[in-house]
mmCIF file of the N, C-alpha and C atoms, coordinates in Angstrom:
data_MODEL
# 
_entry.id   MODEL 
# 
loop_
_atom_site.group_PDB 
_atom_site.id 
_atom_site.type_symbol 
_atom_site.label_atom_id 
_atom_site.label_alt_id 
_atom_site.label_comp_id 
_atom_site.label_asym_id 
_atom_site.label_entity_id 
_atom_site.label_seq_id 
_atom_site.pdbx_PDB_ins_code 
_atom_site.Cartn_x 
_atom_site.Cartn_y 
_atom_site.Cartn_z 
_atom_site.occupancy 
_atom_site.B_iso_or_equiv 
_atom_site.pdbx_formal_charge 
_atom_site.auth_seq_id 
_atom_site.auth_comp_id 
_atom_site.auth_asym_id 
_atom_site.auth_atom_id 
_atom_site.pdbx_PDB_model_num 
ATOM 1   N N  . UNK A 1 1  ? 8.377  -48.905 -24.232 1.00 0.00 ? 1  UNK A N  1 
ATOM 2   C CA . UNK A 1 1  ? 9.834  -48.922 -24.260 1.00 0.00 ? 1  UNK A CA 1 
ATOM 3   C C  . UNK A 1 1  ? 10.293 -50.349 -24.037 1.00 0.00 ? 1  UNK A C  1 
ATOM 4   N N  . UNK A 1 2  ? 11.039 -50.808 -25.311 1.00 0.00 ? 2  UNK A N  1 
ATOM 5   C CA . UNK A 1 2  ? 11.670 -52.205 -24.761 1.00 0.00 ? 2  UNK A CA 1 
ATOM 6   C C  . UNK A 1 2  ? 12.673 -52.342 -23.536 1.00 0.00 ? 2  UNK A C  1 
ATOM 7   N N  . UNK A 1 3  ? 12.862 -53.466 -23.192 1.00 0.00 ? 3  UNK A N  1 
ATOM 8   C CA . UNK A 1 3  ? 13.926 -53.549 -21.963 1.00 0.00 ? 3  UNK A CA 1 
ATOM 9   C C  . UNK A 1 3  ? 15.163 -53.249 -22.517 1.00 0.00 ? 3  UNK A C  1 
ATOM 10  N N  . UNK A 1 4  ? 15.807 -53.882 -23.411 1.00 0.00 ? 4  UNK A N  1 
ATOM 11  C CA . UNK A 1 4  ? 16.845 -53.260 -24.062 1.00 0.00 ? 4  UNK A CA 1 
ATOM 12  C C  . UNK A 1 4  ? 17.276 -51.702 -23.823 1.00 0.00 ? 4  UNK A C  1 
ATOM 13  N N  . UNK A 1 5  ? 15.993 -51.050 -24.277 1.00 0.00 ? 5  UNK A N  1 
ATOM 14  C CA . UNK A 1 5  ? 16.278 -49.236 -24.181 1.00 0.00 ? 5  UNK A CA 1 
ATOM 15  C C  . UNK A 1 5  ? 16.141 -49.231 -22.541 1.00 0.00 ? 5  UNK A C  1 
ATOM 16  N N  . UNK A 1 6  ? 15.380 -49.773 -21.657 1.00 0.00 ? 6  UNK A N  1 
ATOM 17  C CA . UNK A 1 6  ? 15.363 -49.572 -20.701 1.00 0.00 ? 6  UNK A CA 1 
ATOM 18  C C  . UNK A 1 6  ? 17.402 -49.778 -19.673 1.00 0.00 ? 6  UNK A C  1 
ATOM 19  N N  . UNK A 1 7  ? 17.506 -50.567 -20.264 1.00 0.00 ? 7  UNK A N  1 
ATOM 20  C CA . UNK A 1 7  ? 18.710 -51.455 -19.726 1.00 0.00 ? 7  UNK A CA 1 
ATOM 21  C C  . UNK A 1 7  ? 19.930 -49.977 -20.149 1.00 0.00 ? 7  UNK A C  1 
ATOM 22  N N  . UNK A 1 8  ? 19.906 -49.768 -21.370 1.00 0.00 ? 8  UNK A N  1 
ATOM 23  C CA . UNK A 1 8  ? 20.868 -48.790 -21.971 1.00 0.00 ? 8  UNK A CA 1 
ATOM 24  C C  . UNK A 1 8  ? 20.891 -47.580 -21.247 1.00 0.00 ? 8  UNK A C  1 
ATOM 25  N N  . UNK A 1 9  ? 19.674 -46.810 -20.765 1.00 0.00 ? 9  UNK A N  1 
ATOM 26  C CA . UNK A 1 9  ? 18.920 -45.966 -19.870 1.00 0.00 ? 9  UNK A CA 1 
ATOM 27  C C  . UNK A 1 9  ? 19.962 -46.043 -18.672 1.00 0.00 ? 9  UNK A C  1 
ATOM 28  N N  . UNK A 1 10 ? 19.615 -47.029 -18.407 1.00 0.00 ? 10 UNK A N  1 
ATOM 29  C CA . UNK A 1 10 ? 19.822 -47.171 -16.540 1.00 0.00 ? 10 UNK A CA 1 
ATOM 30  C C  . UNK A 1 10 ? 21.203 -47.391 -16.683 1.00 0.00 ? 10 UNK A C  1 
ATOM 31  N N  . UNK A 1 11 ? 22.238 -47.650 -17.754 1.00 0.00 ? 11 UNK A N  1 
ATOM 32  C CA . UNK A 1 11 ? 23.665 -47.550 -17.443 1.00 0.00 ? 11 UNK A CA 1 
ATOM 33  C C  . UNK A 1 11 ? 24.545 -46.323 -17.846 1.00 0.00 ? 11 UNK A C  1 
ATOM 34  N N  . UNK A 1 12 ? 23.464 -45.659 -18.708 1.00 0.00 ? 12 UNK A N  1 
ATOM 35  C CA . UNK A 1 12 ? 24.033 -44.739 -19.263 1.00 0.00 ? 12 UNK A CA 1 
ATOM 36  C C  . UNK A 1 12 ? 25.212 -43.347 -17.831 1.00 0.00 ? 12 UNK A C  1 
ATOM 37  N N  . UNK A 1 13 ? 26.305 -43.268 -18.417 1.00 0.00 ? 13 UNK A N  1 
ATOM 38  C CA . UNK A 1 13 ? 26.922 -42.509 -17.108 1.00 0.00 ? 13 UNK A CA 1 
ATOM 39  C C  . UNK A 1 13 ? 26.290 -40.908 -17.388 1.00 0.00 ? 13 UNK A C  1 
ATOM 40  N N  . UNK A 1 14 ? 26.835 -40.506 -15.656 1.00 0.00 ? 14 UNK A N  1 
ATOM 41  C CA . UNK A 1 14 ? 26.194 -39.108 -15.713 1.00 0.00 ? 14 UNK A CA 1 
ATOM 42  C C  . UNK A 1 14 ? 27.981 -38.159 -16.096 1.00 0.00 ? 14 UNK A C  1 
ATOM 43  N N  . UNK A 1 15 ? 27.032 -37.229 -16.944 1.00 0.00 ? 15 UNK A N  1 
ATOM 44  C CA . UNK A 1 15 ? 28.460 -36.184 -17.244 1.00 0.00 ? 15 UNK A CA 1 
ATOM 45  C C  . UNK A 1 15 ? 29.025 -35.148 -16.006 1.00 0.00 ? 15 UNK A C  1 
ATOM 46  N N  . UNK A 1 16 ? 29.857 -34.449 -16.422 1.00 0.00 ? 16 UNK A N  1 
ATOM 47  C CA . UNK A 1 16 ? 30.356 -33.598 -15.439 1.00 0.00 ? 16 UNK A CA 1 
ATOM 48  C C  . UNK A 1 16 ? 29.083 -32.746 -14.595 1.00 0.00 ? 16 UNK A C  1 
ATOM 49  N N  . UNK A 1 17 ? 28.887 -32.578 -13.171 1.00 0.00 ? 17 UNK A N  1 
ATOM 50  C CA . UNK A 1 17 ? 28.058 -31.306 -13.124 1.00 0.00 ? 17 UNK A CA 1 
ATOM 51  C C  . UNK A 1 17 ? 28.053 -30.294 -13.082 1.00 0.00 ? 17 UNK A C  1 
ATOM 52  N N  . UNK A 1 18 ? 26.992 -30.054 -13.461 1.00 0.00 ? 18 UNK A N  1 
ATOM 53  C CA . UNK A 1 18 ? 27.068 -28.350 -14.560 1.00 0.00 ? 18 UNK A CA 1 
ATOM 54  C C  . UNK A 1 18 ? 27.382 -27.293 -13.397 1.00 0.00 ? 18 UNK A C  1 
ATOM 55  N N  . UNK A 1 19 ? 27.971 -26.267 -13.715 1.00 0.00 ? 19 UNK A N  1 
ATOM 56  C CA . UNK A 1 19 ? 28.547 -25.216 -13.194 1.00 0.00 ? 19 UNK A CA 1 
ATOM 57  C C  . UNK A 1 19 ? 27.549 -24.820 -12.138 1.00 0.00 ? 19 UNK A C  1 
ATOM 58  N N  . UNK A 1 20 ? 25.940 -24.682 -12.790 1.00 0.00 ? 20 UNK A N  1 
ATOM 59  C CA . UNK A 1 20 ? 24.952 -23.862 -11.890 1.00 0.00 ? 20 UNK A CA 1 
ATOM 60  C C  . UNK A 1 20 ? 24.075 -24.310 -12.573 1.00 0.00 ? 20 UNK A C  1 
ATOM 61  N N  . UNK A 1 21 ? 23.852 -25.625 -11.994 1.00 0.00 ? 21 UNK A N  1 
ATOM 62  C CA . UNK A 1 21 ? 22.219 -26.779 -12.284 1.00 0.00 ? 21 UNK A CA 1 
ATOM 63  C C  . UNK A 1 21 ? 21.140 -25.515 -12.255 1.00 0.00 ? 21 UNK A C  1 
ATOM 64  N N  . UNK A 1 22 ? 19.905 -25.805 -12.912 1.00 0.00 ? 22 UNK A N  1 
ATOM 65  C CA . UNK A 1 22 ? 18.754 -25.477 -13.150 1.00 0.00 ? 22 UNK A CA 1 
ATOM 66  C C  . UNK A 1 22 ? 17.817 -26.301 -13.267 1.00 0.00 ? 22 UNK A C  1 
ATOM 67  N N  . UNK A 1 23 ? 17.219 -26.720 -11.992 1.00 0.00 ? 23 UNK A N  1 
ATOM 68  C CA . UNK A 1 23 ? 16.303 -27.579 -12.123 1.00 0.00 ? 23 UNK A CA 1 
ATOM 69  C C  . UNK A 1 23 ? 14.853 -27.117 -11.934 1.00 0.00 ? 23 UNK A C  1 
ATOM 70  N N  . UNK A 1 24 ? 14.654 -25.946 -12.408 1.00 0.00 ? 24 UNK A N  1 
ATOM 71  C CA . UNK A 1 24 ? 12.923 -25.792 -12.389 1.00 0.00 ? 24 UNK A CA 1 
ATOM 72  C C  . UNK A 1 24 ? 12.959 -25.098 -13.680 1.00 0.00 ? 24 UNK A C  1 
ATOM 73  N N  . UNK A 1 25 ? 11.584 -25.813 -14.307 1.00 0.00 ? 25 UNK A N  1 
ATOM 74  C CA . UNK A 1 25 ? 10.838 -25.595 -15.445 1.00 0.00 ? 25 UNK A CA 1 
ATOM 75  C C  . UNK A 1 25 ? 9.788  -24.642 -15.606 1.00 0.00 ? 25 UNK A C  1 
ATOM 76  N N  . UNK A 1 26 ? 10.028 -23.361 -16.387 1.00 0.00 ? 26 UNK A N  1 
ATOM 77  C CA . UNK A 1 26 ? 8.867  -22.598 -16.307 1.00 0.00 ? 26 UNK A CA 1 
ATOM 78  C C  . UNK A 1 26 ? 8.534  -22.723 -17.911 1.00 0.00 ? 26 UNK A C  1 
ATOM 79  N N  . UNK A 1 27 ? 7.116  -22.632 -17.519 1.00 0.00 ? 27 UNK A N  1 
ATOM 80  C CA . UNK A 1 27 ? 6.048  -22.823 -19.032 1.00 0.00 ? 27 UNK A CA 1 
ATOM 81  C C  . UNK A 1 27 ? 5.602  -21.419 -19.328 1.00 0.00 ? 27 UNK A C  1 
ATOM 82  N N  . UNK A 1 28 ? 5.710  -21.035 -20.497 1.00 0.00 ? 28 UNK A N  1 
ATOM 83  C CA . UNK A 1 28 ? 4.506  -19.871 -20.933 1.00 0.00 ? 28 UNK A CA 1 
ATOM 84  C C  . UNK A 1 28 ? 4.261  -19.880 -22.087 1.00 0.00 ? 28 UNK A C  1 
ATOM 85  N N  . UNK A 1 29 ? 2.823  -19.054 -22.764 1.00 0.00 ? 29 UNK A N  1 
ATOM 86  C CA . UNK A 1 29 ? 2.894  -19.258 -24.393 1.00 0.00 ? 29 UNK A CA 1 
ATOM 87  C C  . UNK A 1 29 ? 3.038  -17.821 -24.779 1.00 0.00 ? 29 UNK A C  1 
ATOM 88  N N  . UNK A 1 30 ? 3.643  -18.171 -26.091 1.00 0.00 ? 30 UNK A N  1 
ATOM 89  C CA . UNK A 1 30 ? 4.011  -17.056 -26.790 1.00 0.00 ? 30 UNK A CA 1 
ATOM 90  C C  . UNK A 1 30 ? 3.314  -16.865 -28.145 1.00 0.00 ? 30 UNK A C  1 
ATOM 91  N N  . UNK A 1 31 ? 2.655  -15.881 -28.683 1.00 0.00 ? 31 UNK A N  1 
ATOM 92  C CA . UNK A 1 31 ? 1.868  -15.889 -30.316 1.00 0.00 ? 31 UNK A CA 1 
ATOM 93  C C  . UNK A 1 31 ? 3.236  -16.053 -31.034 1.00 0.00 ? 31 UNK A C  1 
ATOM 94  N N  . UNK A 1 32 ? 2.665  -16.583 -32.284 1.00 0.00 ? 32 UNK A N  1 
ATOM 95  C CA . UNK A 1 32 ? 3.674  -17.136 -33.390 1.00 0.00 ? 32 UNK A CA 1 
ATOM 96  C C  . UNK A 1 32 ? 4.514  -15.857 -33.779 1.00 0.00 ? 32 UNK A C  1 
ATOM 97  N N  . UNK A 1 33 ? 4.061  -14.520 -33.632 1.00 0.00 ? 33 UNK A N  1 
ATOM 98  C CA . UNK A 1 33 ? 5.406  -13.057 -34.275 1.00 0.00 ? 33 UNK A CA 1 
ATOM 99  C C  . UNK A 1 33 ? 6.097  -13.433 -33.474 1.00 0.00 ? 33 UNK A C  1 
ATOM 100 N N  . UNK A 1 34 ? 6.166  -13.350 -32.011 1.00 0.00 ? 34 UNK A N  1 
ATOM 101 C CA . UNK A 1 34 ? 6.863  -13.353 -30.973 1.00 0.00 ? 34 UNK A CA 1 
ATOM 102 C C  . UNK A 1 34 ? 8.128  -14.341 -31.109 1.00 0.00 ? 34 UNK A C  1 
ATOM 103 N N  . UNK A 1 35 ? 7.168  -15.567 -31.174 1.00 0.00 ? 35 UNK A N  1 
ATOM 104 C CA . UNK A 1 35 ? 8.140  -16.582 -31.178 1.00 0.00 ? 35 UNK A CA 1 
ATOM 105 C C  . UNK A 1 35 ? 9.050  -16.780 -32.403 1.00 0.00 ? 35 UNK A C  1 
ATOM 106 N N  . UNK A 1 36 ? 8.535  -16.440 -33.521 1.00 0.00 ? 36 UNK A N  1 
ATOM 107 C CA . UNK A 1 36 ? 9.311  -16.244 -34.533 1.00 0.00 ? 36 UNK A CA 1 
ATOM 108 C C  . UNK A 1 36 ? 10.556 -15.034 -34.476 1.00 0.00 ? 36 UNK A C  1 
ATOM 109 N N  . UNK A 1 37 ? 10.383 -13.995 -33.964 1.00 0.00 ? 37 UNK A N  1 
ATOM 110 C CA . UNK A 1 37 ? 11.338 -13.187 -33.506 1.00 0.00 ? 37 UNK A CA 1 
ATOM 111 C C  . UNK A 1 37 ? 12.322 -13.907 -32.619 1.00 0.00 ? 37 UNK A C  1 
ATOM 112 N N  . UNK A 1 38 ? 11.968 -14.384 -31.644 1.00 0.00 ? 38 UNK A N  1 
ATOM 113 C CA . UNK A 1 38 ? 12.791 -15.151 -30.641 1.00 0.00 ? 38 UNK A CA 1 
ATOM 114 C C  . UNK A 1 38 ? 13.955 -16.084 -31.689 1.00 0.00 ? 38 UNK A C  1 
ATOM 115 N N  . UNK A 1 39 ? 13.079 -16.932 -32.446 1.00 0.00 ? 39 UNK A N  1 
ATOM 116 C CA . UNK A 1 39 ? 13.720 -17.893 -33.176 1.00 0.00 ? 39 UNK A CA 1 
ATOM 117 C C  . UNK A 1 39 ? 15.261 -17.519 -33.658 1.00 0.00 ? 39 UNK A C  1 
ATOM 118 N N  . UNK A 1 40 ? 14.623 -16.468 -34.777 1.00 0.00 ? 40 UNK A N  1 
ATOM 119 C CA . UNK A 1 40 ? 15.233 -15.254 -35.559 1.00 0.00 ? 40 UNK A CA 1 
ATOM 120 C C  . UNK A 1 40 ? 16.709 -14.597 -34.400 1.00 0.00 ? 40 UNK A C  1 
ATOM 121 N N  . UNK A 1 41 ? 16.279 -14.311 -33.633 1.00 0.00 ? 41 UNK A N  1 
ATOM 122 C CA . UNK A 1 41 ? 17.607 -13.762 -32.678 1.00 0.00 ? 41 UNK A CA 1 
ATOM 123 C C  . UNK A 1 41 ? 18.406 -14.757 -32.356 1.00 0.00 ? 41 UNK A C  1 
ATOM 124 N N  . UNK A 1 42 ? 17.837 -15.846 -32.023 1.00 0.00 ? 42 UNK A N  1 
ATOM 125 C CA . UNK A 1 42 ? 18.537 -17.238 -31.367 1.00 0.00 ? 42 UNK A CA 1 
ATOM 126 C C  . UNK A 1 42 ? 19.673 -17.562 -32.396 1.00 0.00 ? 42 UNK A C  1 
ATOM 127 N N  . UNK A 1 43 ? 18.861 -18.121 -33.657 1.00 0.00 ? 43 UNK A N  1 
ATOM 128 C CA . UNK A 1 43 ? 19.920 -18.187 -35.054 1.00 0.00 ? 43 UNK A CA 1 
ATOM 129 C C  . UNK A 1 43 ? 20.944 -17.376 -35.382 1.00 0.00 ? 43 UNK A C  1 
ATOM 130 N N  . UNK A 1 44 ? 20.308 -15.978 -35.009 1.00 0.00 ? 44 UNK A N  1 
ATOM 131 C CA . UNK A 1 44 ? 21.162 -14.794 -35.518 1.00 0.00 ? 44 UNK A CA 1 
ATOM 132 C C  . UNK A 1 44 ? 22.812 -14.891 -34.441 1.00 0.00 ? 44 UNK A C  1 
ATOM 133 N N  . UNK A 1 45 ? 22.406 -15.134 -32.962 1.00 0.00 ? 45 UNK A N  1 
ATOM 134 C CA . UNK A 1 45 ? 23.123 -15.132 -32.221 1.00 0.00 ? 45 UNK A CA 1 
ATOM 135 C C  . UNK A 1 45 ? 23.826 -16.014 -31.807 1.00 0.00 ? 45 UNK A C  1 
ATOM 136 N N  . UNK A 1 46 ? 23.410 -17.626 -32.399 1.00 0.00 ? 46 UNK A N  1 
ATOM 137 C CA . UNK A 1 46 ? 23.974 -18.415 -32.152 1.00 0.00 ? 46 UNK A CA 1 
ATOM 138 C C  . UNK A 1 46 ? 24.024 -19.251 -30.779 1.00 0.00 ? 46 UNK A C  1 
ATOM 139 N N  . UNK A 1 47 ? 22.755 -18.862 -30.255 1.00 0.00 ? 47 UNK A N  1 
ATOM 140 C CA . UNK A 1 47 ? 22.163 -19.587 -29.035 1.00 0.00 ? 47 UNK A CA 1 
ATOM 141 C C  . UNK A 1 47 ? 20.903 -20.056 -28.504 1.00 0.00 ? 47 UNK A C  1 
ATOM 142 N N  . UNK A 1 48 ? 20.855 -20.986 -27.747 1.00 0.00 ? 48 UNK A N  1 
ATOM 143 C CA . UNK A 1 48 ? 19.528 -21.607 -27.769 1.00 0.00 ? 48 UNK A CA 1 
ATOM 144 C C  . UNK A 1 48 ? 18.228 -20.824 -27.110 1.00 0.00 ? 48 UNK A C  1 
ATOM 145 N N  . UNK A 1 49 ? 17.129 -20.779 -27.410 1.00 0.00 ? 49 UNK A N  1 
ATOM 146 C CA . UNK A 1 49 ? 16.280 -19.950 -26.386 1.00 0.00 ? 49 UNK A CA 1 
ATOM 147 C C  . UNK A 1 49 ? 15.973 -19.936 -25.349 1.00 0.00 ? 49 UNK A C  1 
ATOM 148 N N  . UNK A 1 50 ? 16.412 -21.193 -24.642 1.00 0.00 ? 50 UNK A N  1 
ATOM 149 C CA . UNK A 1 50 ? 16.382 -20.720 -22.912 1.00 0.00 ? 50 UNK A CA 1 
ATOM 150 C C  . UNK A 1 50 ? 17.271 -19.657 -22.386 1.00 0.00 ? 50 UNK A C  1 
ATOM 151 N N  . UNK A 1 51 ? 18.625 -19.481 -23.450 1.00 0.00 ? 51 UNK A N  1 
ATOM 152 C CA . UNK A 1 51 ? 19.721 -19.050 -23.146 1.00 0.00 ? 51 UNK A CA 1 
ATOM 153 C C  . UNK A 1 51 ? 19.254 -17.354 -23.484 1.00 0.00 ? 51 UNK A C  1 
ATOM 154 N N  . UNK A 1 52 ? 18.420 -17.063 -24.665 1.00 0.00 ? 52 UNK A N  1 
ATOM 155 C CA . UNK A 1 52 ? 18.180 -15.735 -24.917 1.00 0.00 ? 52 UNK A CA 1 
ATOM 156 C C  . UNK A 1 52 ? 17.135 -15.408 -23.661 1.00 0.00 ? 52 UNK A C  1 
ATOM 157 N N  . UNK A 1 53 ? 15.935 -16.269 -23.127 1.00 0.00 ? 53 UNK A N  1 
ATOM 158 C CA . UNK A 1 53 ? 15.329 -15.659 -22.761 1.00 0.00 ? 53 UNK A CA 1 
ATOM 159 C C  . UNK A 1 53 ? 15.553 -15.172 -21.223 1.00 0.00 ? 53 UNK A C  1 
ATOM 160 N N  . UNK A 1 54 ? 16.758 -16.578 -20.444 1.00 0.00 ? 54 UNK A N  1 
ATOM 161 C CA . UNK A 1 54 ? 16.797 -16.236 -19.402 1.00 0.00 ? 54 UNK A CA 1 
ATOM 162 C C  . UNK A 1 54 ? 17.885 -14.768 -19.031 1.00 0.00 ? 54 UNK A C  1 
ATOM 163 N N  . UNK A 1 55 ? 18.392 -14.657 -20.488 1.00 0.00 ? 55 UNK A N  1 
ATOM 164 C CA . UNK A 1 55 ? 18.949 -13.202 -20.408 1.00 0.00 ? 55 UNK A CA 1 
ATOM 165 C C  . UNK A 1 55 ? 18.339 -12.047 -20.771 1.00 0.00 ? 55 UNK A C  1 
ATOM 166 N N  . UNK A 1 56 ? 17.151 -12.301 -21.592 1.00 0.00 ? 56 UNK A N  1 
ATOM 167 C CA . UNK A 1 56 ? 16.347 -11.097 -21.853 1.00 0.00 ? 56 UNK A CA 1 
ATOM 168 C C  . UNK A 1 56 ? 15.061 -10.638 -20.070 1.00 0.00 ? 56 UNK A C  1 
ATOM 169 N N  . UNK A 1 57 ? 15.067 -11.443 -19.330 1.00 0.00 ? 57 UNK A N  1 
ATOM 170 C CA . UNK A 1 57 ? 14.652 -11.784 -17.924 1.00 0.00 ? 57 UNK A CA 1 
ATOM 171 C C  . UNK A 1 57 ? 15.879 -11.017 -17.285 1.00 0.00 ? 57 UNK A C  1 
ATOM 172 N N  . UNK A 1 58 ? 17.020 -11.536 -17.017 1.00 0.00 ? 58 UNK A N  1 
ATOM 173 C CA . UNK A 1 58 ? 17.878 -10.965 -16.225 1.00 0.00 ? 58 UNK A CA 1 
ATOM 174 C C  . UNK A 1 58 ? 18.018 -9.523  -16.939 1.00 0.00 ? 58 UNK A C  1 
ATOM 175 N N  . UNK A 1 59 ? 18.133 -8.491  -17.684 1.00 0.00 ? 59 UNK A N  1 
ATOM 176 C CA . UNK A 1 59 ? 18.367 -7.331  -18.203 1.00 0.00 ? 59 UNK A CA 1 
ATOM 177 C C  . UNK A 1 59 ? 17.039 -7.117  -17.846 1.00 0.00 ? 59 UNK A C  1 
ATOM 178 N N  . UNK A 1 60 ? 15.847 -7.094  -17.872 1.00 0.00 ? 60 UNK A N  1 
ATOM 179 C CA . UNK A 1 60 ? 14.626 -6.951  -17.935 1.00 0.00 ? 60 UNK A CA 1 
ATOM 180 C C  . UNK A 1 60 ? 14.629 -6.332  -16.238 1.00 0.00 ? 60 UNK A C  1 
ATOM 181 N N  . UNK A 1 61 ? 14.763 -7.005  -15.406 1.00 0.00 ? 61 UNK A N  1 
ATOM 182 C CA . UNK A 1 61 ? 15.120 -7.199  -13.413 1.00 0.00 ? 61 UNK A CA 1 
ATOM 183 C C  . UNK A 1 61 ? 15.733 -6.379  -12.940 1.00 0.00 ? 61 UNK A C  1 
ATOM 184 N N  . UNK A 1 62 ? 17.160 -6.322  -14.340 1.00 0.00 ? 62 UNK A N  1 
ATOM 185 C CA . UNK A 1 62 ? 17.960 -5.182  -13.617 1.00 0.00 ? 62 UNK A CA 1 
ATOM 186 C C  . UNK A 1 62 ? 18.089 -3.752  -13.753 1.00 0.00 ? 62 UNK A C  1 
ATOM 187 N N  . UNK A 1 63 ? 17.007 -3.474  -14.326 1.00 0.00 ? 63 UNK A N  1 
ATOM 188 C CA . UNK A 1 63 ? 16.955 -2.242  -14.461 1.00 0.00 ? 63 UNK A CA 1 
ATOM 189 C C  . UNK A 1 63 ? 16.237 -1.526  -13.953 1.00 0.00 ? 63 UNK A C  1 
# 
């Protein structure tokens, strides 16, 4: 990384904070039907897949 990008980095401002930060990262793998389904709903629905899955998790809990 040049200093330049470094320099741009370190001034860049921080945005508003978010309603309800999420700062832990969970990993898992998924076979390619799966994830292709996922994809497929995301598009269909118009949202990103952290957003489908951490709601297919919460419905999943509450029942």
């Amino acid at each position: 990384m040049s200093s330049k990008r470094r320099c741009e980095l370190a001034h860049k401002k921080m945005g508003r904070p978010t309603e309800k930060p999420m700062p832990i990262r969970v990993g898992f793998r998924l076979d390619k039907e799966t994830l292709d389904k996922l994809d497929a709903h995301c598009e269909k629905s118009g949202i990103e897949r952290s957003d489908a899955i951490r709601k297919a998790i919460i419905q999943y809990i509450s029942e």
